[in-house]
N, C-alpha and C positions, 0 to 999 in steps of 0.2 A: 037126401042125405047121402053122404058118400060114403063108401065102402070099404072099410080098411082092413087088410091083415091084422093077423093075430100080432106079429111084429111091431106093422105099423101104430095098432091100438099102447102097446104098450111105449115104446115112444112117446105116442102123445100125452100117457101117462104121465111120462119123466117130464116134459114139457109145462102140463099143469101144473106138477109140484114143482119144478122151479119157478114159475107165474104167481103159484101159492106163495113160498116164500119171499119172493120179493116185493109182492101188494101186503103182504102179512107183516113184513120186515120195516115196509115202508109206513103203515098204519101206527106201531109199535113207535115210532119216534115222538107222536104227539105224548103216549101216554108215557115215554122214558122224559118230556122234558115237564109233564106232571108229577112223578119220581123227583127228579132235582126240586121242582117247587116246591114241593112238601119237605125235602131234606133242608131246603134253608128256610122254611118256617113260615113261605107266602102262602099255605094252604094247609088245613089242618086235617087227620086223618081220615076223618068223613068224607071231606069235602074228595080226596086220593082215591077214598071206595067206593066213591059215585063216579068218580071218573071211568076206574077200572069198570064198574059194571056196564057203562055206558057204552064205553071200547068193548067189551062183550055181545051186547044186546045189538049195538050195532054196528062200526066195522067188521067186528072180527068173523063176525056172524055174515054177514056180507060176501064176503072175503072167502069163506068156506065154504058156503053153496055157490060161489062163481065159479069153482073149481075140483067139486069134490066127486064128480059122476064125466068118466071118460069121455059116454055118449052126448055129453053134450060141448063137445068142442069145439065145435062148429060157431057156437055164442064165445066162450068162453077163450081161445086163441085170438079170434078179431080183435077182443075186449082186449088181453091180455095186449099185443102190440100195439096197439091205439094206443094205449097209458104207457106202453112204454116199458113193460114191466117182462116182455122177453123182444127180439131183436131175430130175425130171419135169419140171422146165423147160428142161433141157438137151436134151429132145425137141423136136422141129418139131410143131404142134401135128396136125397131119395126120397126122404120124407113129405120136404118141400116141393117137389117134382110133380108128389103125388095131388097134397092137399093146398099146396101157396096159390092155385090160382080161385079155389073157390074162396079160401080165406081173405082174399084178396079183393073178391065179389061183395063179401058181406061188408068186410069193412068199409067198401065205394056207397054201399046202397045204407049203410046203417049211421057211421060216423060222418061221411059226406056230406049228407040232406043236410041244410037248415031250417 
């Protein structure tokens, strides 16, 4: 595991939570176009609370322990760029200096393999 300043930790912080909201943000669309189904009447209010719970138990749940423990960044940045959901420029250049070549590593050896 690589070793980060107090600095650097907190960066990666900011980095998470932006990964967090945007897989969070992105999740949230299925159940905003459950919202409109239910407002015009293709779905009726149970059927809206089984939805929500279900985007609970599982996206959203998902989604929060991909991103909620600093230390494990390492999974959780590779995942995060792989999907798309932050971009190497959302890194501080130092930051990436420090960590974009092991991040770089995992994603070869983890999203590569078929």
């Amino acid at each position: 595991m690589t070793k980060l300043s107090k600095n650097q930790r907190r960066q990666v912080g900011e980095l998470l939570n932006l990964a967090h909201t945007r897989d969070l943000s992105k999740a949230l669309e299925k159940l905003e176009a459950d919202f409109q189904h239910w407002h015009s009447g293709g779905i009726d209010a149970f059927k809206l609370d089984e939805q929500i719970h279900k985007h609970h138990q599982g996206p959203s749940r998902n989604i929060w322990k991909m991103y909620s423990s600093v230390s494990d960044w390492e999974l959780a940045l590779p995942a995060a760029l792989h999907r798309g959901f932050l971009k190497v420029e959302d890194f501080p250049g130092d930051l990436w200096e420090a960590i974009g070549p092991r991040i770089e590593e995992i994603k070869e050896g983890v999203f590569n393999h078929a």
